[in-house]
C-alpha positions in Angstrom: 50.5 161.0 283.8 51.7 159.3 287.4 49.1 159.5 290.1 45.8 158.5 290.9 42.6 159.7 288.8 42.3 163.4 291.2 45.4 164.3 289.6 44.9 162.8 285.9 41.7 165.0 285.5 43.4 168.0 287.3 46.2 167.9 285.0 43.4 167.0 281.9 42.1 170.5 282.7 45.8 172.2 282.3 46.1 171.4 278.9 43.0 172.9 278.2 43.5 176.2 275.8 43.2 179.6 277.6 40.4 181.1 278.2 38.2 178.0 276.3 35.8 175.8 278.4 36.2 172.6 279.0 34.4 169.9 279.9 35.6 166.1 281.4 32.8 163.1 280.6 33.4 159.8 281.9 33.7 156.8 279.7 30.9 154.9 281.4 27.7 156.7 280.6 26.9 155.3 277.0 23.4 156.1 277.1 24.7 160.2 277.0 23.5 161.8 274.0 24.6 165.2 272.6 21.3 166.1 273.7 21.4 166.0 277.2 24.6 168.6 276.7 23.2 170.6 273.9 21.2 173.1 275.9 23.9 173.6 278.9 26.9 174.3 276.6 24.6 176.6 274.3 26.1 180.0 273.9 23.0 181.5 275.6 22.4 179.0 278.5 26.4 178.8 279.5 26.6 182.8 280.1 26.5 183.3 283.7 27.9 179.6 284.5 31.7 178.9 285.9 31.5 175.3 286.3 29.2 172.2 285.5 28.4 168.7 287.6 27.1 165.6 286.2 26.2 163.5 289.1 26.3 159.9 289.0 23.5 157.5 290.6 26.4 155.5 292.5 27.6 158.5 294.1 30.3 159.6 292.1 29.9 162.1 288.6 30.2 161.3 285.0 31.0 165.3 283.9 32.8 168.3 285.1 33.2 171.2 283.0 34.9 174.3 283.6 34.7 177.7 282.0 37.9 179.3 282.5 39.8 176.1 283.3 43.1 176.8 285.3 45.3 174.0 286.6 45.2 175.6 289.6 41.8 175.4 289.7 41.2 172.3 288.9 43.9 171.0 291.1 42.1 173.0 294.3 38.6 171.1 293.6 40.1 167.8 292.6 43.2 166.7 294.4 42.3 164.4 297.2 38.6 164.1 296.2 38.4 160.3 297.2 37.8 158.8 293.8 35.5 155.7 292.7 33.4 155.7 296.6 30.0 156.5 297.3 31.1 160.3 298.6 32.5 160.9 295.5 30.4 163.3 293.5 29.3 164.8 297.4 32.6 165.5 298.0 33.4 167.3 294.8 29.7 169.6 294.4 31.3 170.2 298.2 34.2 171.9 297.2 32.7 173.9 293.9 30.2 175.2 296.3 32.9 176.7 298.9 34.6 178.0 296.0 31.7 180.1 294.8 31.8 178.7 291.6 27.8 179.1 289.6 27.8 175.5 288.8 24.9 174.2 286.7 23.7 170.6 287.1 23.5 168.0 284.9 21.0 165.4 284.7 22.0 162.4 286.8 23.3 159.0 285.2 24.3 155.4 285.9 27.8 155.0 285.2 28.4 151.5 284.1 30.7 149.5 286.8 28.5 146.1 287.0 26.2 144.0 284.6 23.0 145.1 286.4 24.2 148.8 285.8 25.0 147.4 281.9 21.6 146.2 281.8 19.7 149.1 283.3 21.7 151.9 280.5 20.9 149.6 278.2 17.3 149.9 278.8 17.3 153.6 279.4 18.6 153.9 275.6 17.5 150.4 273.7 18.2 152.0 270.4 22.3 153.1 271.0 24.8 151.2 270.2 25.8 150.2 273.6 22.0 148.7 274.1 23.0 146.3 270.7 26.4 145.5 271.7 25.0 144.0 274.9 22.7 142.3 273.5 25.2 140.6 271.1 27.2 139.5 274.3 23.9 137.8 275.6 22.9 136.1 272.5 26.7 134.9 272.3 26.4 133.5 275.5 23.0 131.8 275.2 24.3 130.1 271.7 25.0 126.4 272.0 28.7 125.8 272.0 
């Protein structure tokens, strides 16, 4: 898909199946578990709720979801959201607010964009997989050569 990420995750949402939620996670938040989701998207809890917002610590947002996805929709709170900026995530909880959307919140996470963000996810979950694959990288680099 041509354009910049606004309108890749806008169009992500159009291929969504009618009437079925969906829900957009970023790559960079390894230390999510399926627990941190598992109570939002529960039948129960998700009754009531048109949209959900992951914020990110550097200002942006790891997760939106959607309810009753509509290109449309998702082209209205996305498209010209500047993307990968410190207004990022403001910008968007901005326009689901004016739209009068019920929008649960997620927990906030650090996206990983820089080694000392690497490092801190790593040490919010040690036992993942991304917390070992790090620390491979930095016993490679401390072997003699």
């Amino acid at each position: 898909m041509a354009g910049g990420l606004d309108r890749r995750l806008a169009a992500a949402f159009g291929h969504a199946p009618a009437g079925s939620p969906a829900l957009l996670v970023g790559m960079d938040t390894p230390q999510l578990g399926a627990a941190v989701l598992a109570d939002p998207l529960a039948a129960g809890t998700r009754a009531g709720v048109d949209a959900w917002y992951g914020p990110a610590t550097d200002g942006g947002f790891w997760a939106l979801g959607l309810a009753r996805p509509t290109e449309r929709l998702a082209r209205d709170l996305l498209l010209g959201v500047p993307m990968s900026t410190d207004r990022t995530g403001a910008v968007l909880l901005e326009r689901l607010d004016r739209t009068g959307l019920r929008v649960h919140r997620l927990p906030r996470l650090t996206d990983v964009d820089t080694a000392v963000t690497a490092a801190e996810v790593a040490r919010a979950a040690p036992d993942g997989r991304f917390a070992a694959c790090l620390d491979r990288i930095a016993a490679a680099a401390r072997a003699p050569r």
